[in-house]
N, C-alpha and C positions, 0 to 999 in steps of 0.2 A: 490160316488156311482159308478164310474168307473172301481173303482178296486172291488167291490164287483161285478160287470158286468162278468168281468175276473175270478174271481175265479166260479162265477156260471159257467160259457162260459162251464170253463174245467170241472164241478160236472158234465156236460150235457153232455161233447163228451165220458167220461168214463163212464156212465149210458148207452147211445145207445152202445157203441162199448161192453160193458157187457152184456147187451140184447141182442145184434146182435148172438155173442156166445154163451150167457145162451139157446138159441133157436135154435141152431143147428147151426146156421150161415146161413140158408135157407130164413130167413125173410130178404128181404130188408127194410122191414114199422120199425123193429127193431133199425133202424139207425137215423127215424124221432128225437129223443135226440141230437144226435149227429148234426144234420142238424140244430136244432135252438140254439144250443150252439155257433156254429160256427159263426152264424149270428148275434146274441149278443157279441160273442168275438170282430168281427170286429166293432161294432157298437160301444161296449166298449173300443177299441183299439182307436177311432176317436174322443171317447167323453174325452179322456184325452187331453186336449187343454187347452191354456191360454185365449182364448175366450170363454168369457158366453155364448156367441148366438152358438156357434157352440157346447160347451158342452151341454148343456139344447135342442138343436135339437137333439141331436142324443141317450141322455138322452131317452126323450118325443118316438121316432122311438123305442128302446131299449124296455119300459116299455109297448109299443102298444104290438110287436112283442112277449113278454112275455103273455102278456093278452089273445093276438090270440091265444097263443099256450095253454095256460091253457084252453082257452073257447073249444079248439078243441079234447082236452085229455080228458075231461070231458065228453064230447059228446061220445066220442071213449070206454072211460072206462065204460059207462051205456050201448051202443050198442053192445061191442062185451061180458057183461057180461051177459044180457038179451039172447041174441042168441045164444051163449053156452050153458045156463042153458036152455032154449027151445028145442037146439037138446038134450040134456040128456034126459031130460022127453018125447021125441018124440021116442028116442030109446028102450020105455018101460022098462026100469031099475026103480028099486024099489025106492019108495021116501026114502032120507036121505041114499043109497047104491050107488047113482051116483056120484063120484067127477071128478074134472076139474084136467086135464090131467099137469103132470109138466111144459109143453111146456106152458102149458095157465097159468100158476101160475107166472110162470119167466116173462111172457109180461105182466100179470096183475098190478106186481110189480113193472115192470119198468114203465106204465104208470102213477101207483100210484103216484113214487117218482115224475117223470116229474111233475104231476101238483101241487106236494106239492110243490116243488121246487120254479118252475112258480108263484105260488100263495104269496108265503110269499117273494120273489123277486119283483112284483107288490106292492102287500101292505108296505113294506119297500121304493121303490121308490116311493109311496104318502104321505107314510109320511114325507119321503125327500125331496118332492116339496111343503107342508103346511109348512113344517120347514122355507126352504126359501124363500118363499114368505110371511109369517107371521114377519121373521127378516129382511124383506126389501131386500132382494140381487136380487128381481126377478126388 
């Protein structure tokens, strides 16, 4: 699960740094991808060990730091979709004449990926931790 840590690390810092640019380069929040890649790469970088206790820690830190970010992208993708579609309609444009600006399409999309991403990364590392714990390794 290590090395799948690492290849997400890097799908996350080339997601933000594509957002950062899909968005003019004006958004610093555009780089939040890139900031929890990083911190999974390291975390994946330490959980390559010939110790259990120190893989399965940093494993455990790895799949929380996923979870947070998924729980927070989620959160972020309903608020800033809500309040966008509330300024449109507040702007009196015709219903189904209002669309979301490219700029909000491009951040949609990258928050989208992020928690698909996050999500099937968590659920992959539980089923990696029922695997081994059900074959005795824990």
């Amino acid at each position: 699960m290590a090395k799948l840590t690492l290849v997400l690390a890097l799908l996350l810092v080339v997601l933000g740094l594509a957002g950062y640019v899909g968005t003019g380069s004006t958004h610093p929040t555009a780089l939040i991808p890139t900031w929890i890649g990083l911190a999974l790469g390291i975390g994946g970088f330490l959980a390559i060990s010939p110790s259990e206790s120190r893989r399965k820690l940093f494993m455990h830190i790895n799949v929380t730091v996923a979870l947070l970010g998924f729980l927070g992208t989620t959160g972020e993708i309903i608020r800033s979709t809500l309040a966008t579609r509330h300024a449109i309609q507040q702007s009196g444009a015709a219903p189904g004449a209002a669309s979301f600006s490219p700029e909000f399409l491009i951040a949609l999309t990258s928050k989208v990926t992020l928690a698909f991403l996050l999500l099937v990364y968590v659920l992959l590392c539980v089923r990696s931790f029922i695997a081994a714990r059900r074959s005795g390794k824990v």
